[in-house]
C-alpha positions in Angstrom: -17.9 -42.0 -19.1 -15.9 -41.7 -22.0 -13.1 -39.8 -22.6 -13.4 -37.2 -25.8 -10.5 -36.2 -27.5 -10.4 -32.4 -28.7 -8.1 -30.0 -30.7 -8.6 -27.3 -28.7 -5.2 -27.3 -27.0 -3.6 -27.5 -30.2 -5.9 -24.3 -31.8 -4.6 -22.5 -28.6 -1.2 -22.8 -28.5 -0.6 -22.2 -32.3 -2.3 -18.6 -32.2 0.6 -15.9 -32.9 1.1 -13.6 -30.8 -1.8 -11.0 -30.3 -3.8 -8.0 -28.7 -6.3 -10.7 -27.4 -3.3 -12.2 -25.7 -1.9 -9.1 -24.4 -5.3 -8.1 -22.7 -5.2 -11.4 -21.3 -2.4 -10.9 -19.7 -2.6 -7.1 -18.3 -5.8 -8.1 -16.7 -5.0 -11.2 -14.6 -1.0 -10.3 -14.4 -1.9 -7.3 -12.2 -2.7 -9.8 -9.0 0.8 -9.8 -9.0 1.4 -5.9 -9.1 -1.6 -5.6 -6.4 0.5 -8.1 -4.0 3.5 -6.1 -4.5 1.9 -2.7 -3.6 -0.2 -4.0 -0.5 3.5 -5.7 1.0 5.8 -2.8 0.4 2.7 0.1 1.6 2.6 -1.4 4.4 5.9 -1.5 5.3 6.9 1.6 4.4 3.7 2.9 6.1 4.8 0.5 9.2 6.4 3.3 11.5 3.3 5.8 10.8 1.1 3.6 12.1 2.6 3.5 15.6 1.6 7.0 15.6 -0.5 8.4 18.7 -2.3 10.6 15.6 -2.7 7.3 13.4 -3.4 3.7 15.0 -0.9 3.5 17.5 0.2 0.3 17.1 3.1 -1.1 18.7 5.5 -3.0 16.6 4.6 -6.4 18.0 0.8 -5.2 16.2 2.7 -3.9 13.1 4.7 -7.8 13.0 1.1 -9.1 13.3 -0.2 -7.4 10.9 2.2 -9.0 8.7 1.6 -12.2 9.9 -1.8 -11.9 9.4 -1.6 -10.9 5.9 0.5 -14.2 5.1 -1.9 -16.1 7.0 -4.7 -15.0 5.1 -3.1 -15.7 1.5 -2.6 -19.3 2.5 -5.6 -19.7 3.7 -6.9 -17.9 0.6 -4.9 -19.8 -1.9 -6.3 -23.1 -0.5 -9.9 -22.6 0.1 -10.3 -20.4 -3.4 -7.7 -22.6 -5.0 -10.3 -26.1 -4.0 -13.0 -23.6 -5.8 -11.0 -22.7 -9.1 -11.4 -26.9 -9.9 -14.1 -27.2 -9.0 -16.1 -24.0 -10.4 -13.9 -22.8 -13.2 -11.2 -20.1 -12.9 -13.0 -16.8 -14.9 -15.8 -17.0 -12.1 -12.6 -17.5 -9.2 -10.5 -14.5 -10.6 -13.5 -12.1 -10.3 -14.4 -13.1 -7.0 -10.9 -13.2 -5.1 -10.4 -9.8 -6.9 -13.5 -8.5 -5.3 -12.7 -9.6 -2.1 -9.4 -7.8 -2.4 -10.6 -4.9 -3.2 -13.4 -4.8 -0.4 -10.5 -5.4 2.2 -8.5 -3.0 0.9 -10.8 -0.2 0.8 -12.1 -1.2 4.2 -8.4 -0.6 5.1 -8.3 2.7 4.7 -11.5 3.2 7.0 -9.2 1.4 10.0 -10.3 2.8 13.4 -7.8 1.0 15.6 -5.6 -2.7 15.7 -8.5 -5.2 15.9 -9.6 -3.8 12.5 -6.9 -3.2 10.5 -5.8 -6.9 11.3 -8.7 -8.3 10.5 -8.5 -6.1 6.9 -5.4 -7.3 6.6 -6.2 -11.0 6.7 -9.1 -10.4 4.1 -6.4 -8.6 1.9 -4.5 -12.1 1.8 -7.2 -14.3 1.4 -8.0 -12.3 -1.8 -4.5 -11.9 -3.0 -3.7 -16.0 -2.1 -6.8 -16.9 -4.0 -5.5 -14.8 -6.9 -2.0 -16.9 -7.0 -4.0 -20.1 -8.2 -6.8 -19.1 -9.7 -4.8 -16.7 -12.2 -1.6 -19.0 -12.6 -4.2 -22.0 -13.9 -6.0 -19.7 -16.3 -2.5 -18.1 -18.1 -1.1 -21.4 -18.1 -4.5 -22.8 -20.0 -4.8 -19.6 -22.3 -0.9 -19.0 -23.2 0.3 -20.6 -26.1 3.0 -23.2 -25.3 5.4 -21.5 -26.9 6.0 -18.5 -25.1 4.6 -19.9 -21.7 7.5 -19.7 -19.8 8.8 -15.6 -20.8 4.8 -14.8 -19.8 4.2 -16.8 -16.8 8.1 -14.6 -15.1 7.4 -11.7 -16.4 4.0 -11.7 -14.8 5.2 -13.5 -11.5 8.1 -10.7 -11.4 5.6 -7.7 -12.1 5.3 -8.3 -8.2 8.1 -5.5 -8.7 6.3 -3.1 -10.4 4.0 -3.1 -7.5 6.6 -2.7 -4.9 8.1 0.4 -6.4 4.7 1.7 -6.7 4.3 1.1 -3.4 7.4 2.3 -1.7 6.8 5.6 -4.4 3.2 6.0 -3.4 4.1 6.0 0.5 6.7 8.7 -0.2 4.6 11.2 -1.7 1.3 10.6 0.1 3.9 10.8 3.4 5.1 14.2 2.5 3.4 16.9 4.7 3.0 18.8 1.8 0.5 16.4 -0.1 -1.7 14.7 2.6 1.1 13.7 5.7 0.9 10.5 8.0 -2.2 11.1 9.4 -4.0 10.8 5.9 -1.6 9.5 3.8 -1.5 6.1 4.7 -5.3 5.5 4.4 -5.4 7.4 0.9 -2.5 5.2 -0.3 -4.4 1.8 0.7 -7.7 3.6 -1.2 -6.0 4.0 -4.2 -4.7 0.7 -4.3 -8.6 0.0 -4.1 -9.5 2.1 -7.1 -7.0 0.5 -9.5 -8.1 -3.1 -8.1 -11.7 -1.7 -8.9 -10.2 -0.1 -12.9 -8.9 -3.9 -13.0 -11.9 -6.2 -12.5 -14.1 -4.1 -15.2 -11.2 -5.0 -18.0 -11.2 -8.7 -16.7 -14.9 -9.3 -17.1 -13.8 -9.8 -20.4 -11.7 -12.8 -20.2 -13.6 -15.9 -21.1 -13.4 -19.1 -18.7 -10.5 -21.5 -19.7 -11.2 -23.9 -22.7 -9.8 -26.9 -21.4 -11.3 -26.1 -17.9 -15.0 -26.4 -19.6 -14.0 -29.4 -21.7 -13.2 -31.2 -18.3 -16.5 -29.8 -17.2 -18.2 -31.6 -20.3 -18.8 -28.0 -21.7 -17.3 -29.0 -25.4 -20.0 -26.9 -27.2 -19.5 -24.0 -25.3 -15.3 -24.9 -25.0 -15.5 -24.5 -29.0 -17.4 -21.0 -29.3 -15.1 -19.1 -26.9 -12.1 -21.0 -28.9 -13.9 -19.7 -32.1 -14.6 -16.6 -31.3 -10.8 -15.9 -30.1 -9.3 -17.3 -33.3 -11.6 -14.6 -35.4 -10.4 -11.6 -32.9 -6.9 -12.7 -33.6 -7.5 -13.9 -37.6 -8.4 -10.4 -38.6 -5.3 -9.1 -38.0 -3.1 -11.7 -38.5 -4.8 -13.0 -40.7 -5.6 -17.2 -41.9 -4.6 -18.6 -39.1 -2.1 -22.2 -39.3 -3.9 -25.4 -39.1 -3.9 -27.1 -35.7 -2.4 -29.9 -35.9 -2.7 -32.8 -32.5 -5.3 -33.1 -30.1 -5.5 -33.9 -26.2 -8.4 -36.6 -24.4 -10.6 -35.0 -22.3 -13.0 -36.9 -19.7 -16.1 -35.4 -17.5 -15.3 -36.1 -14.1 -15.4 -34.3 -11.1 -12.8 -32.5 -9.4 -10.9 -35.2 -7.3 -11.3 -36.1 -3.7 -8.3 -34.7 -1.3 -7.5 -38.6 -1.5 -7.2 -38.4 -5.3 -5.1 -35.1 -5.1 -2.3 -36.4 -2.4 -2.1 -39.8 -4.9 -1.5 -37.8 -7.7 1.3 -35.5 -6.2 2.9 -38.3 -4.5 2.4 -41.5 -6.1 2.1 -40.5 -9.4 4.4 -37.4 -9.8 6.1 -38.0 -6.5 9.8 -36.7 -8.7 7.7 -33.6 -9.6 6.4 -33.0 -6.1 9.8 -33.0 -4.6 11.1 -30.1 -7.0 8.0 -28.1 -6.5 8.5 -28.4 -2.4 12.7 -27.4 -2.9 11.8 -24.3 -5.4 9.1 -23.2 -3.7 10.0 -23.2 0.1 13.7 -22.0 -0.6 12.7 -19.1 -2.6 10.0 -18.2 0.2 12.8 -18.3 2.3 15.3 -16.5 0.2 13.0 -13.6 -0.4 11.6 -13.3 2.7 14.7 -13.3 4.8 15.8 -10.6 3.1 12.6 -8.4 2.0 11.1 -8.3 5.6 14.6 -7.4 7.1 15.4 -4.8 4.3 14.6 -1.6 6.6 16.4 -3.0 9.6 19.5 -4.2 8.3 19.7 -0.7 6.1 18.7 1.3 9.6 20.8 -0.8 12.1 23.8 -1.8 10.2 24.0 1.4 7.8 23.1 3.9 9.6 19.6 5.2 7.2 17.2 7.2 8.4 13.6 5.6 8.5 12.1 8.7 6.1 14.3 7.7 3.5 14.1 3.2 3.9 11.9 3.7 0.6 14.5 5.0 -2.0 16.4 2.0 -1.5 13.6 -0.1 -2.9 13.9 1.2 -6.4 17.0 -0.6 -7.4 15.7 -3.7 -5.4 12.9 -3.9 -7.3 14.4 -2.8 -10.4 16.5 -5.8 -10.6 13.7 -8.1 -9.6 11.6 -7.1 -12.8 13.9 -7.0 -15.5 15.7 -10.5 -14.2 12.2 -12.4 -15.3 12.3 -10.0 -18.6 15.4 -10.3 -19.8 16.0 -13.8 -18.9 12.6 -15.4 -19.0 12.9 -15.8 -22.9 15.3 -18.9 -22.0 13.3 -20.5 -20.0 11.3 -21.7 -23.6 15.1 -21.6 -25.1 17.3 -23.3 -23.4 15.1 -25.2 -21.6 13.0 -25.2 -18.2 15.3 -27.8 -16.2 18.8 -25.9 -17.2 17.6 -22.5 -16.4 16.0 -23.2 -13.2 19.1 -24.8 -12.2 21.5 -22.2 -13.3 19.3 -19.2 -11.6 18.9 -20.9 -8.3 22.7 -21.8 -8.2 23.7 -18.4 -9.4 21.1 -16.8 -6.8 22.8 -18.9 -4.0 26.3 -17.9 -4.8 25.6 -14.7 -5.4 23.7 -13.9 -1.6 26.8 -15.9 -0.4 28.9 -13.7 -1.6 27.5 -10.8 -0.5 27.2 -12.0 2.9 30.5 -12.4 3.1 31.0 -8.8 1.7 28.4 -7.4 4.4 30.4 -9.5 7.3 33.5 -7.5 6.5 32.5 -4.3 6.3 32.9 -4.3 2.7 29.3 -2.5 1.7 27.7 0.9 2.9 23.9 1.2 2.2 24.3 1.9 -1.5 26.2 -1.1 -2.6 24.9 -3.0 -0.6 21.5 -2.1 -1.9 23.5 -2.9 -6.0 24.4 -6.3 -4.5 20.8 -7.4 -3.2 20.0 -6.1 -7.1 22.1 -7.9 -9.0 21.4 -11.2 -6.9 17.8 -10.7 -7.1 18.0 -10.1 -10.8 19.1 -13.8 -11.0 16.5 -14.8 -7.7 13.4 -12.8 -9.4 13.4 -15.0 -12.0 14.2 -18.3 -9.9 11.5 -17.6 -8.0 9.4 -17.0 -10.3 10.0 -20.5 -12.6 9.1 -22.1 -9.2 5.5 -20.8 -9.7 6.1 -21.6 -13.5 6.9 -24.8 -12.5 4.2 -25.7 -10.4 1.6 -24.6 -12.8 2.3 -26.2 -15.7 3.5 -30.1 -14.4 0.0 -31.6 -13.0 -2.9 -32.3 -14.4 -6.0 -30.1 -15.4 -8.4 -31.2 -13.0 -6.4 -30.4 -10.0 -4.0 -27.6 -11.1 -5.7 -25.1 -9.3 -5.0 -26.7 -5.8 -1.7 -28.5 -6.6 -0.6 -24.5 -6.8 -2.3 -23.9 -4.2 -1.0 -26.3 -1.8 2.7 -25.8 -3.0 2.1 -22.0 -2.7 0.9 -22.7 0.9 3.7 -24.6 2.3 6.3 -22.4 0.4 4.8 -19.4 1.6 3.8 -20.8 4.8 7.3 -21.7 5.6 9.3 -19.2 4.2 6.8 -16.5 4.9 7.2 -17.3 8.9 10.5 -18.6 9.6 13.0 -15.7 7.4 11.6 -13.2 9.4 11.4 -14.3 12.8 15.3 -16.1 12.0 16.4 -13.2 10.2 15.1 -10.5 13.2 16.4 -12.9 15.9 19.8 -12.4 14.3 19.6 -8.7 13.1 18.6 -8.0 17.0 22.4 -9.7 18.2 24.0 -6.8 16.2 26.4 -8.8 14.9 26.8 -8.8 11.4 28.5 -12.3 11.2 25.1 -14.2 12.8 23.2 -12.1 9.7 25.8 -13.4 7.5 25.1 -16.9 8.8 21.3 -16.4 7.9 22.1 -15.0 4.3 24.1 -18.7 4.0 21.8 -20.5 5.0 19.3 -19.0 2.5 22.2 -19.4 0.0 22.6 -23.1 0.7 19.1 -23.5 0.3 18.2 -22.2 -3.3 21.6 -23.9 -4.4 20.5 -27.4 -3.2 16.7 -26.4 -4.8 18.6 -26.2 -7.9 20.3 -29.1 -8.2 17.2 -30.9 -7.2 15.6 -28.9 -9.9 18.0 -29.7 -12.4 17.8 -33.8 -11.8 14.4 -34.3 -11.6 13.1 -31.2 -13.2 10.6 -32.0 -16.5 11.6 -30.9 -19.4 8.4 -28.5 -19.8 9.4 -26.1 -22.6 7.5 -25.4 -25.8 5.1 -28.6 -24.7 1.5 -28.9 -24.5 0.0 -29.2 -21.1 -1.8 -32.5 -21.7 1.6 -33.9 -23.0 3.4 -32.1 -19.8 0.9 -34.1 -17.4 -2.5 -35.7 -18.9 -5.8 -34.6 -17.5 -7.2 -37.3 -15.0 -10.4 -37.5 -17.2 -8.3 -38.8 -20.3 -8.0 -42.5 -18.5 -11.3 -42.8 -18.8 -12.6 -45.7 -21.8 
């Protein structure tokens, strides 16, 4: 085998800025919106469904359900993930979006626990394959430029399905639209029907370039490159000349074997930040999302009905953080900013801790503070997913997210909440504090791992960042 080398990297990341790009990313950025409806729905839907006139579930079925969910997107992100290398990522993104929506409408049809659970694991397999499947196909069809502002601001869009959620809940909850009783199954059939408006639009995103010159598909690599530079070239118009190229070799995807050489032989510096950024912001989020409701109920005295209003500055400040700071990411650089948003994160939840130990914070500022700290964490969090897209090579991007979404995810998703409701159930607000801390201490030592061993990823081609495995070949 010999290795070919190709300007197709170098024709894609010198496009301006277009419609083509823009469709691109409304159609695979809204896994991230989907995610954030399906979490905050069912939690603000959690105390209908103990309902004798619903499912009645108890709220050890209502934590499983949860569970379950997070279960499923690890599973999910590793099994479709595996499948992304090895069968290309356009025919991956349609299939874990099918598979979403299919759970998610079966949702709404939930006769009693056993169902719903099982729903609810399908729900994450889809959503968890979508994580690595999607992030592999932005990062190989976004310009280099601009990769880092796209890949937050989609990552943080997670946001924007959140406040759908928790808006959705409160008017399909009101007995004067549909009540509990119907409500809560309408709500998860909507979210079905925009899934559904969502895979007809992404039909139309071609298979990634450099994925299908991997694949030994050059001829086919170069029409879909072709016919993107004339979409783009008549309104732009002439586009610049390329100028570089990248060595591409047809191999197959690489053996588990292969994979856990490259992430820890090879790139073992890289593998190390990946693990700190992405476990300590599964952590971070999680021990605070999941324990939003009871620490606003138990501490500060809201009533259940009215848990949902509160997530509208929360999420607010979680989607214009990747907006508004995301541009300096391909600025300033990846290794500074990452640093300086994890620190910043850390002190911030410190602080407020502190605050929320003395007695210092009712329900609304407290609810500013979780903003303004998760302004900075929304877009920590989401430069760790940045981060572990961009810094491996082709062949096994796909997985390397996966497994680092896993773990973080796996960890985080597990341990915050079970610490966190362990602590919130002692009533004491200085054992919360001590959670919020240790969170705090986390993302701050994440950082600084980040900012010593961090690549410097910004503005560079991905077969500079990390050559594919095929280019060795002579």
């Amino acid at each position: 085998m010999t290795a070919a080398h190709s300007d197709i990297p170098a024709r894609l990341d010198r496009l301006p800025w277009s419609r083509w790009h823009w469709r691109v990313v409304i159609a695979l950025g809204v896994a991230w919106v989907l995610d954030g409806l399906e979490v905050t729905l069912v939690g603000s839907i959690g105390s209908v469904l103990e309902r004798a006139d619903t499912l009645a579930l108890n709220a050890a079925q209502v934590g499983w359900s949860g569970s379950l969910y997070i279960g499923g997107a690890v599973v999910g992100a590793l099994v479709f993930g595996r499948l992304a290398d090895r069968l290309g990522r356009k025919k991956l993104f349609l299939v874990t979006l099918a598979v979403y929506t299919a759970a998610t409408l079966a949702t709404a049809f939930s006769p009693d626990f056993a169902f719903f659970a099982l729903c609810r694991f399908m729900t994450g397999l889809g959503i968890g394959g979508e994580y690595a499947a999607i992030n592999s196909a932005i990062d190989e069809l976004i310009p280099a430029r601009v990769r880092g502002r796209v890949n937050l601001a989609i990552n943080g869009s997670f946001w924007i399905g959140a406040a759908l959620g928790a808006g959705m809940s409160l008017w399909l909850l009101d007995p004067r639209v549909l009540g509990p009783v119907w409500g809560w199954r309408a709500g998860f059939g909507l979210g079905a029907f925009l899934a559904v408006a969502i895979l007809l639009v992404r039909r139309d995103v071609p298979e990634s370039p450099r994925w299908l010159m991997s694949h030994g598909r050059a001829d086919e690599a170069q029409r879909i490159v072709a016919g993107i530079e004339a979409e783009v070239a008549t309104r732009h118009g002439p586009l610049a000349p390329a100028a570089g190229g990248a060595a591409f070799g047809t191999r197959a995807s690489p053996a588990w074997r292969e994979v856990a050489h490259v992430l820890f032989k090879r790139y073992p510096q890289r593998s190390i930040v990946a693990l700190a950024l992405m476990i300590s912001q599964a952590f971070f989020y999680n021990a605070i999302f999941f324990t939003y409701a009871l620490v606003l109920t138990r501490f500060h005295g809201v009533p259940e009905g009215r848990v949902a209003l509160y997530i509208f500055p929360f999420a607010l400040g979680n989607v214009l953080g990747p907006l508004v700071l995301g541009p300096l990411f391909d600025r300033v650089g990846r290794r500074r900013m990452i640093a300086l948003t994890y620190v910043l994160s850390g002190v911030g939840l410190a602080l407020t801790g502190w605050a929320f130990m003395q007695g210092w914070l009712d329900a609304r500022s407290q609810a500013l503070c979780w903003s303004a700290v998760f302004f900075l964490a929304s877009a920590a969090a989401s430069s760790a997913y940045l981060t572990v897209s961009e810094v491996f090579p082709l062949e096994m991007r796909a997985i390397a997210i996966s497994i680092f979404y896993a773990v973080g995810t796996g960890a985080g998703g597990f341990v915050a909440p079970v610490l966190f409701g362990a602590l919130i159930e002692t009533g004491s607000r200085g054992a919360v504090a001590v959670g919020y801390a240790i969170g705090a201490a986390l993302v701050i030592v994440a950082g600084l791992i980040a900012l010593r061993w961090g690549v410097d990823a910004e503005r560079r081609a991905l077969e500079d960042i990390a050559p594919p495995l095929g280019a060795d070949a002579g």
